[in-house]
C-alpha positions in Angstrom: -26.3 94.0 12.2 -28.6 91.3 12.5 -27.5 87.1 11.4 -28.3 86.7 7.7 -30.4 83.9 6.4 -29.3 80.2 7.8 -27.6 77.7 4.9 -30.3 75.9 2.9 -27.4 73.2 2.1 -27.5 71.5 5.4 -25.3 69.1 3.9 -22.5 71.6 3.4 -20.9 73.2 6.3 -17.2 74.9 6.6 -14.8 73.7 8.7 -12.5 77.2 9.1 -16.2 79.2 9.9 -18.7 78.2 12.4 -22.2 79.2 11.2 -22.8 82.4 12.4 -23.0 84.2 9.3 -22.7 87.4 11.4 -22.2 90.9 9.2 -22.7 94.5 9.1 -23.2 96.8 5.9 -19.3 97.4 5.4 -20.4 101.6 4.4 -17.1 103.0 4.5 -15.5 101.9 0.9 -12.0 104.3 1.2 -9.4 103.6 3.0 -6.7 105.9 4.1 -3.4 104.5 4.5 -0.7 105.4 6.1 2.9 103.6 5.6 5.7 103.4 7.6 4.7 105.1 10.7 7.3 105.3 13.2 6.1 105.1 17.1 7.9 106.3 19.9 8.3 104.0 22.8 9.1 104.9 26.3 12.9 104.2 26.1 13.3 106.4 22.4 13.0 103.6 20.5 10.9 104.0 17.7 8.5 101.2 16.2 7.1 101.0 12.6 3.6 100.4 12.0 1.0 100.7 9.1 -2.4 102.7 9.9 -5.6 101.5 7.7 -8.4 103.5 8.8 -11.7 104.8 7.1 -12.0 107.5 5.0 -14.3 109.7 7.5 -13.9 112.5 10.1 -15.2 110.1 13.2 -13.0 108.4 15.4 -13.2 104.3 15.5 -11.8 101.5 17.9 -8.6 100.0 16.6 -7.6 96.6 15.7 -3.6 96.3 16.6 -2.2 93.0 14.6 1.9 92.6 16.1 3.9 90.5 15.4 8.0 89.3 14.7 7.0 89.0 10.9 8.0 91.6 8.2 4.5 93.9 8.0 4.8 94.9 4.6 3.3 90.8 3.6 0.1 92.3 5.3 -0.1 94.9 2.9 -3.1 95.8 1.0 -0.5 95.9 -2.1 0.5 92.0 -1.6 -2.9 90.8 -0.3 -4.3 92.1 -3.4 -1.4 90.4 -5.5 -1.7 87.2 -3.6 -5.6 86.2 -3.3 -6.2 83.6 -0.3 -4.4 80.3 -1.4 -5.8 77.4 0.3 -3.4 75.2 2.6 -2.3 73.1 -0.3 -1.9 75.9 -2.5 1.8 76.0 -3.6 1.6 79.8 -3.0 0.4 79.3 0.6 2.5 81.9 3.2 2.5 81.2 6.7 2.8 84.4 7.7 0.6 86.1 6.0 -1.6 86.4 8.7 -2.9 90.2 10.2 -6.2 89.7 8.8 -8.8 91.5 6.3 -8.0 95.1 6.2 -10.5 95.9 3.3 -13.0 93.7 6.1 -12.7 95.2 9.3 -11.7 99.5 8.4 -15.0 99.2 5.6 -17.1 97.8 8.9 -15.7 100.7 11.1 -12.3 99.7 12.5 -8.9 101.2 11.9 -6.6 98.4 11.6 -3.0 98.8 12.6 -0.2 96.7 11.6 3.8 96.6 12.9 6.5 94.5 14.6 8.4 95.2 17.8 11.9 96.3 17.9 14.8 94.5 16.2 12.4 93.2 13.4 12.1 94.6 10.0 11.9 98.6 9.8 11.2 98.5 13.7 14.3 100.2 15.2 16.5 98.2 16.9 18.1 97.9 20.9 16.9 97.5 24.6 14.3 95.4 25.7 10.9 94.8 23.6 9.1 93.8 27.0 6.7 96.6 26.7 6.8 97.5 23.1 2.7 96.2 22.6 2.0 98.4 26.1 3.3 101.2 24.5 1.8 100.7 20.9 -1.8 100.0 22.5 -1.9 103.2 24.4 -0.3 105.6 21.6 -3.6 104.2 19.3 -5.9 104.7 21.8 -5.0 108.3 22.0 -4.8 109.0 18.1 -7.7 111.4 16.7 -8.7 108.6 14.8 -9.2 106.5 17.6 -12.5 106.3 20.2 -10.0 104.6 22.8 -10.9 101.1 22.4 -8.3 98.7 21.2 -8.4 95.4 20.6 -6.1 93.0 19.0 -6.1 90.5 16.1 -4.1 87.8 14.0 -3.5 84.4 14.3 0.2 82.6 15.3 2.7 85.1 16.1 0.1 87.9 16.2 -2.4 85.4 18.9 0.7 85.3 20.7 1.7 88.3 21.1 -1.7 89.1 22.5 -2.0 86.8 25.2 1.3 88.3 26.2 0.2 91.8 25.9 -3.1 91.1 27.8 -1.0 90.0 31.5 0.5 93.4 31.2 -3.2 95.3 31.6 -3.1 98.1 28.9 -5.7 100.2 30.2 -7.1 100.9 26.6 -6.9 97.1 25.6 -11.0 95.9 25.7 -10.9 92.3 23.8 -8.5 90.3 22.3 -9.4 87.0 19.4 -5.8 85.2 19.9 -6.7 82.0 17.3 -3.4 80.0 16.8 -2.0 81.7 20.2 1.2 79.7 20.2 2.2 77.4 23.7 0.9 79.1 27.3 4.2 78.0 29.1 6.7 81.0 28.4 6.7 84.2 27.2 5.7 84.5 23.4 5.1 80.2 23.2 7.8 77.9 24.9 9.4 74.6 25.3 6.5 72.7 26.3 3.9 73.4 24.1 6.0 73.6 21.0 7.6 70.4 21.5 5.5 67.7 23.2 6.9 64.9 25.1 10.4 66.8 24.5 10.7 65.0 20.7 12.6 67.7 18.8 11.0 68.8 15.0 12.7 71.3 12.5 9.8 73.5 12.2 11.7 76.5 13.5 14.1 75.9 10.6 11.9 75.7 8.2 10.1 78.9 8.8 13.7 80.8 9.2 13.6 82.0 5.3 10.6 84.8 6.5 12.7 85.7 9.3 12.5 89.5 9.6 14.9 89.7 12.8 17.2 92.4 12.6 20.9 89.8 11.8 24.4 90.3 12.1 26.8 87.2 11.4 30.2 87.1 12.6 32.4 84.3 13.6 31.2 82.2 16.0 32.7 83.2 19.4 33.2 81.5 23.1 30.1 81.2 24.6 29.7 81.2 29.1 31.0 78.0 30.7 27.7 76.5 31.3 26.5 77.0 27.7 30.0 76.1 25.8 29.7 72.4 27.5 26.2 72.0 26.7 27.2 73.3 23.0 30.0 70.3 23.5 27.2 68.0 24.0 25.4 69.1 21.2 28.4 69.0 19.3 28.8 65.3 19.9 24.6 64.0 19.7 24.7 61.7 16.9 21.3 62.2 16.3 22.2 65.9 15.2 24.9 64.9 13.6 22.8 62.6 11.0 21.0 65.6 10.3 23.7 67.8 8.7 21.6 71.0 8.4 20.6 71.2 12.3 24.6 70.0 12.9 25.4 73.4 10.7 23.2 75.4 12.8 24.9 74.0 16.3 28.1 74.2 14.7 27.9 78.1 13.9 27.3 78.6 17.9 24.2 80.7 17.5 25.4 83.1 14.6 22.6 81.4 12.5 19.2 81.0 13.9 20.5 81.7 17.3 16.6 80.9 18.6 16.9 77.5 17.3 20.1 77.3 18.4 19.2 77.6 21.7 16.8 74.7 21.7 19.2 72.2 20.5 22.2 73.1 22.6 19.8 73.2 25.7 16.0 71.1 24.5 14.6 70.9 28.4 12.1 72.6 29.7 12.4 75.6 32.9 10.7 74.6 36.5 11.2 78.4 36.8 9.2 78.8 33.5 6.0 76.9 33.9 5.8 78.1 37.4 6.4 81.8 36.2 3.3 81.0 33.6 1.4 79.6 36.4 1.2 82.5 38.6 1.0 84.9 35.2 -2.5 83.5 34.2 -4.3 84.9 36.3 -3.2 88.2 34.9 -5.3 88.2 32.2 -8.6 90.1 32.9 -9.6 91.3 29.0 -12.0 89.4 27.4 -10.7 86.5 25.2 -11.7 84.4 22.4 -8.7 81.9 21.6 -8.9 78.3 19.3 -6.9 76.1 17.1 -7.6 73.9 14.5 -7.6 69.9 14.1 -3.9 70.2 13.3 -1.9 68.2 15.7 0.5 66.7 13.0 2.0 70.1 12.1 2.7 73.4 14.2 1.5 71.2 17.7 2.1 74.7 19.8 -1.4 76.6 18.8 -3.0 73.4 19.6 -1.7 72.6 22.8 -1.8 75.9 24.0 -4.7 76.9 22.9 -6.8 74.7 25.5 -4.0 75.8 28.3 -5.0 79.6 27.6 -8.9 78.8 28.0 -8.9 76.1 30.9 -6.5 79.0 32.7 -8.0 82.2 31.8 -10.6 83.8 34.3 -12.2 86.4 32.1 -15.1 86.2 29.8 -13.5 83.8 27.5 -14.8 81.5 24.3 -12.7 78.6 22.3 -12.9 77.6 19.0 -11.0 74.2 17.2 -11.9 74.4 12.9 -10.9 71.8 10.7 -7.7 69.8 10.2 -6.5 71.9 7.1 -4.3 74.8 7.9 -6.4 78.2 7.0 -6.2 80.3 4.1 -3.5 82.6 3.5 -3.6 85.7 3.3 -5.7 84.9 6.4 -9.6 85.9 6.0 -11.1 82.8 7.8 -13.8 83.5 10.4 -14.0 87.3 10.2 -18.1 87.3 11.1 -17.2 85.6 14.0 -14.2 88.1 14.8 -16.7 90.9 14.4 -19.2 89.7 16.6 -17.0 89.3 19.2 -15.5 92.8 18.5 -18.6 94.7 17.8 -19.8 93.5 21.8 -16.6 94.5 23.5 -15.5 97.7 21.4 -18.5 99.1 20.0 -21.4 97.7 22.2 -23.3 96.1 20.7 -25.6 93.7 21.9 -25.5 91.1 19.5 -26.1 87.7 21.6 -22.4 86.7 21.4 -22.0 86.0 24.9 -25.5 83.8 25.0 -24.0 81.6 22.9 -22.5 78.0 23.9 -18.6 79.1 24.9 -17.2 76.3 23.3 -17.7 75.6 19.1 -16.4 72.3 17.4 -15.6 71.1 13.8 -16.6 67.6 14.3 -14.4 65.3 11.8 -16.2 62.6 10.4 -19.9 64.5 10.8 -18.1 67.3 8.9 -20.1 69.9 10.9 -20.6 72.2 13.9 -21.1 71.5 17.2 -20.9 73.7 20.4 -19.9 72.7 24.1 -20.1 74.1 27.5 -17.0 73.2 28.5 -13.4 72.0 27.7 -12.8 69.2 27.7 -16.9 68.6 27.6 -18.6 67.8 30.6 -20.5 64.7 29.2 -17.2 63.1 28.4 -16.9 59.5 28.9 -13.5 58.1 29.5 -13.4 54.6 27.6 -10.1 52.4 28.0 -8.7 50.0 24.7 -6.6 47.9 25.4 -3.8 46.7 23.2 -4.2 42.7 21.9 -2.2 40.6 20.3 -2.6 40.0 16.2 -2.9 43.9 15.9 -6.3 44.4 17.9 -7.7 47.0 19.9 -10.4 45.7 22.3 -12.6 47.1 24.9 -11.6 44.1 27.1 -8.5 43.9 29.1 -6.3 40.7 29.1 -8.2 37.5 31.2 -6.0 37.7 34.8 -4.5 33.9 35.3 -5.2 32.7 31.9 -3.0 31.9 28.5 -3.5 35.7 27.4 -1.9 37.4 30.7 1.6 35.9 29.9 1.4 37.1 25.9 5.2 37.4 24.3 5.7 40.9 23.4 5.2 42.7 19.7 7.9 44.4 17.9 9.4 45.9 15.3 13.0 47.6 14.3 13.6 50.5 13.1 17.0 51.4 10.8 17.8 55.1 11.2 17.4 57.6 8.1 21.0 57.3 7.3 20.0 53.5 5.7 16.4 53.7 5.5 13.7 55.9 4.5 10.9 52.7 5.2 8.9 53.6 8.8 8.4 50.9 10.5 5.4 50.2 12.9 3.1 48.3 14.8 -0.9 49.0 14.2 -4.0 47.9 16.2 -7.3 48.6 15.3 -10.9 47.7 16.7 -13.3 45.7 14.9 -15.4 47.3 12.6 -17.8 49.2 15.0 -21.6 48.1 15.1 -22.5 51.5 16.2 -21.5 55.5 14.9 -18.9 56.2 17.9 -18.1 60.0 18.4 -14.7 61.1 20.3 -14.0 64.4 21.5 -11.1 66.0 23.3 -8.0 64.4 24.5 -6.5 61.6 24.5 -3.7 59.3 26.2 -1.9 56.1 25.1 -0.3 54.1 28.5 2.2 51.9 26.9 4.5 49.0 28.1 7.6 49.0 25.9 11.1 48.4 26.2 14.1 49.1 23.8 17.4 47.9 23.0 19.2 51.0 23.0 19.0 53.9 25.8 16.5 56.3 23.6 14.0 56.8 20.9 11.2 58.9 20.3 7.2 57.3 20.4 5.4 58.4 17.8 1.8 57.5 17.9 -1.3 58.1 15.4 -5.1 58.0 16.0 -6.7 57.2 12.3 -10.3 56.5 11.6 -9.9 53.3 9.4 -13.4 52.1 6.7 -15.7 51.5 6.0 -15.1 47.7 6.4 -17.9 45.0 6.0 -15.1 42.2 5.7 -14.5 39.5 8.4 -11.5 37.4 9.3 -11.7 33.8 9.2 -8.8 31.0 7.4 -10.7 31.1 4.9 -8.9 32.7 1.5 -8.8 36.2 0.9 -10.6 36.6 4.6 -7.0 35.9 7.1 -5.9 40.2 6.8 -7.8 43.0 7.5 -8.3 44.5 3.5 -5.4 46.4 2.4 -7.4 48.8 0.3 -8.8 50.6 3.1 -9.5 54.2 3.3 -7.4 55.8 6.3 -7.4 59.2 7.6 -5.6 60.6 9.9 -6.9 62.4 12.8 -4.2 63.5 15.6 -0.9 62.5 16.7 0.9 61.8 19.6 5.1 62.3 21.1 7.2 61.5 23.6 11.1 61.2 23.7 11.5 57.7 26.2 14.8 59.5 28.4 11.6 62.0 29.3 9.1 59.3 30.3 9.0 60.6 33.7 5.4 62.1 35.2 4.6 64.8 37.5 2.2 63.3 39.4 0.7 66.4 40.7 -0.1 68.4 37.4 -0.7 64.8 35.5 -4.4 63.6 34.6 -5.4 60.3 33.1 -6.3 62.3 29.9 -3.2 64.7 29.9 0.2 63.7 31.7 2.6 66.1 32.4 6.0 65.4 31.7 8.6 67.8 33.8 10.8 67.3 30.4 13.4 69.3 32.9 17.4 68.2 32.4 17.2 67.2 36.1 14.0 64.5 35.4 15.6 63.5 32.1 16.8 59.7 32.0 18.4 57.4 29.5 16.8 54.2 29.2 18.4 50.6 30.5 18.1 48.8 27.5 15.9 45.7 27.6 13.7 47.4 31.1 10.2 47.3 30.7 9.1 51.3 31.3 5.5 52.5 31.3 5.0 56.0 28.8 2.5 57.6 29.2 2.0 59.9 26.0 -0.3 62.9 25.5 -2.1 62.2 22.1 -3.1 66.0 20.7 -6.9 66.3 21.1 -9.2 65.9 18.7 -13.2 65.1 17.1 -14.2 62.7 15.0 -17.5 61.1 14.4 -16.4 57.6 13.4 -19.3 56.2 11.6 -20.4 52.0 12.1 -18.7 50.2 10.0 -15.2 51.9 10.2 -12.4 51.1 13.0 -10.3 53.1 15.5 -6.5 52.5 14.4 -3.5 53.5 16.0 0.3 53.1 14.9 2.7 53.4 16.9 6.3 54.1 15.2 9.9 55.8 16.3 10.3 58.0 12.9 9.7 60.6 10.3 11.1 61.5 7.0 11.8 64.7 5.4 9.8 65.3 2.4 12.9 67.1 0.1 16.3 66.1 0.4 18.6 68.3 2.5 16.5 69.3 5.0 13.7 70.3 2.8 10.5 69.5 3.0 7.0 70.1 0.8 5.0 71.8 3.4 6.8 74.1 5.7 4.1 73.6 8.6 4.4 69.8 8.6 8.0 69.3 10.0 9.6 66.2 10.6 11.6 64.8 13.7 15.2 64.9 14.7 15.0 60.8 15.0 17.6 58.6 16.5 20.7 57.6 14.7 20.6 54.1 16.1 18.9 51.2 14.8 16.4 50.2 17.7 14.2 47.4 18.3 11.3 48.4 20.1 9.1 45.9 22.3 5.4 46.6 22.8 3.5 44.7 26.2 0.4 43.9 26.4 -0.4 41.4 29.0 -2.0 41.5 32.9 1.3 42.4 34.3 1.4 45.1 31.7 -1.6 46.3 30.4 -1.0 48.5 27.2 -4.3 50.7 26.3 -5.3 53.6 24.6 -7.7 56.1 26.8 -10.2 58.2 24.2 -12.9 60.5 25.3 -16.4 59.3 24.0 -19.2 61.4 24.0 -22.5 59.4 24.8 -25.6 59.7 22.4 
């Protein structure tokens, strides 16, 4: 029960499980199992779940892992088949992702797996609204079960919890959503899945574990409203140079009809945020929610993630790992699952909720840190300012002097159908005279203009070195060295027709885009506009000697050729189909700068 023994490798920490080394003497070795159960739900229809529980007469709280994913690749007879494959594993499984039966029923938990209606050998028909209601309160009054519930699983499974959780099960005591999915909508949403509105095929890519119950047929005549905006989409020439999402608009939501829907309508709901607004307050159970370091991929765990903790009134804890996707099947972090578990469901006093509410993998310093507040209290806000010759500088541009009336930067970039080079523009610091640690989020404000009436911003925060070279005319000294070690860190979007702010719900660190049809706006080509773009948080130590980069760019590329791609949680962009010079200010009419938060000392 107690903390084992701390790491004598202080060197050697893991970034997917803080240091809390937290266990109990797993003493129930048999499991029974039992497959296939079907659950009645208060209008007939019944749901299919698998019941893990220990091989003893006494009754135990439950652990209810739900989610739109086929159960049976939580198995105990595919998990055993499949050992944890690490991110870059070429057997890596998304959703593989219930947790560590064998873990959690030999520690004293029955663990109970399923999927609402209308996926996999769930019955079909009616509304799922309160299909995890129903499921929560027939475990609760099993024989097995002491009546306390709580809920586990990471992506579709944190999800479904958070939803779950505004609905006030009586018997539901704690919930761990990690990888929770956006907090604007039900289930994940617009916003959070698709920052600054710039479309990604990540939704596609995932479609080939679909478990959603299908039936094709010939595409039909949709209402008024949504057959002209399936005329649009018809007719976007973006889609159209992509002709795997064009198939998907063309079949009129016979294939993927999810996806479907974002690309004949990609806006987000007033109705919808406000709806999640009111909703958060709804949430009373105790909740321990996180992401990791992985803004270039999924972006909606992230993002929402810090939405569900900042809004959430209850006793509550966050959690952000390392930038590599966890293990699959997922095991990562169980100590710290059971801690939080063993307080709420068993009682157990075991200090969770005297420690710091907030824990941090720390990039760069490759260790642990903990916070007592998001984004951290300490934060300093520090400004960089966008130079010419590709620098980044503390200082803004001399008013009334030869720098405030600086010509523009550019570049051009050819769309995919005659390219696949990116283009881009970089800036980056000087080597830095001092170790420089940033935590939290992040904003770039940039002047730009364009010579068509869209494009998407793509922007990337690297930590660039170490770098003990200068620059001076003298040979071999005029570039910054090519051979540089870069590594990414985070990533930020925004689609320039959805540059518009809502100044109420904006904050210099976070703008808020309405990303509404009605505050959508093509761009006058040639206008100078003002974007300000979200840049997915992150924390990196970046050590003296090494320099802050950032690259802005307009494009992406597919990995595979037709519409494949290596890594199925590392989408790419639907990108314009126009070749586009873009124009990047930076002068004292228009000061271009990049807003990071530094943590002092």
């Amino acid at each position: 029960m107690a903390d084992k023994g701390s790491n004598p490798l202080k060197g050697l920490n893991s970034s997917d499980s803080p240091a809390s080394n937290y266990d109990r003497e797993p003493i129930y070795k048999n499991i029974i199992q039992e497959k296939d159960v079907l659950v009645r739900v208060r209008d007939g229809v019944h749901l299919c779940v698998d019941v893990y529980r220990p091989d003893s007469p006494e009754r135990f709280p439950a652990l209810l892992a739900f989610a739109v994913y086929n159960k049976d690749l939580q198995s105990l007879e595919l998990t055993d088949a499949v050992p944890p494959q690490p991110a870059w594993g070429h057997l890596w499984t998304g959703p593989m992702e219930a947790g560590d039966t064998r873990f959690f029923v030999s520690r004293g938990y029955v663990h109970v797996i399923g999927s609402p209606r209308g996926i996999g050998k769930s019955e079909g028909g009616g509304s799922r609204e309160w299909d995890s209601y129903d499921l929560i309160e027939w475990i609760a009054a099993q024989p097995w079960c002491d009546g306390n519930v709580g809920m586990i699983g990471i992506s579709g499974f944190g999800a479904e919890q958070l939803y779950v959780a505004k609905q006030q099960p009586p018997h539901l005591k704690a919930i761990f959503p990690y990888d929770s999915r956006g907090a604007y909508g039900d289930l994940g949403g617009f916003r959070d899945e698709y920052p600054g509105g710039v479309l990604h095929v990540f939704r596609y890519l995932l479609s080939h574990f679909s478990a959603a119950h299908e039936k094709k047929g010939q595409p039909v005549p949709l209402s008024p409203e949504r057959e002209k905006m399936w005329q649009e989409a018809m007719s976007n020439p973006d889609y159209k140079m992509y002709p795997h999402i064009y198939n998907v608009v063309a079949l009129k939501g016979q294939h993927l009809p999810n996806y479907f829907n974002v690309l004949i309508d990609p806006f987000d709901k007033v109705e919808t945020v406000e709806k999640s607004e009111r909703e958060f307050q709804k949430i009373r159970v105790p909740t321990y929610t996180g992401s990791g370091w992985y803004g270039y991929t999924y972006k909606t765990h992230l993002q929402g993630s810090q939405t569900w903790y900042r809004e959430t009134k209850a006793p509550k804890k966050l959690m952000f790992t390392g930038p590599a996707h966890l293990e699959r099947p997922w095991h990562s972090f169980h100590p710290e699952i059971l801690k939080w578990n063993d307080y709420w469901l068993k009682g157990i006093d075991n200090g969770v909720m005297r420690e710091p509410p907030v824990k941090i993998w720390v990039m760069g310093a490759n260790e642990w840190r903990t916070a007592e507040d998001w984004p951290l209290p300490e934060t300093e806000w520090a400004k960089l300012y966008l130079h010419g010759w590709d620098r980044l500088k503390p200082d803004p541009v001399l008013r009334s002097s030869t720098q405030s009336i600086s010509e523009p930067d550019a570049f051009l970039q050819m769309p995919l159908t005659h390219t696949s080079q990116l283009q881009r523009l970089r800036y980056m610091t000087d080597p830095l005279t001092e170790d420089t640690l940033v935590i939290g989020p992040s904003a770039l404000y940039l002047y730009a203009a364009i010579d068509q009436d869209d494009t998407n911003w793509i922007v990337i925060l690297k930590d660039v070195g170490p770098d003990s070279s200068v620059r001076t005319a003298r040979e071999g000294e005029v570039d910054v060295p090519a051979n540089l070690h870069e590594r990414e860190l985070t990533r930020g979007w925004l689609k320039a027709s959805h540059r518009a702010l809502d100044p109420k719900r904006s904050k210099p660190w976070k703008p808020w885009h309405p990303l509404t049809r009605a505050a959508w706006k093509k761009v006058v080509p040639g206008e100078i506009n003002e974007y300000a773009i979200e840049i997915c948080s992150t924390a990196n130590l970046f050590r003296k000697g090494h320099r802050i980069c950032l690259d802005i760019t307009s494009m992406d590329l597919p990995t595979g050729v037709a519409g494949a791609t290596n890594v199925e949680y590392i989408p790419y962009h639907i990108c314009s189909s126009k070749t586009t010079v873009h124009k990047i200010y930076h002068n004292e009419q228009y000061p271009s700068h990049l807003l990071l938060p530094v943590i002092p000392g």
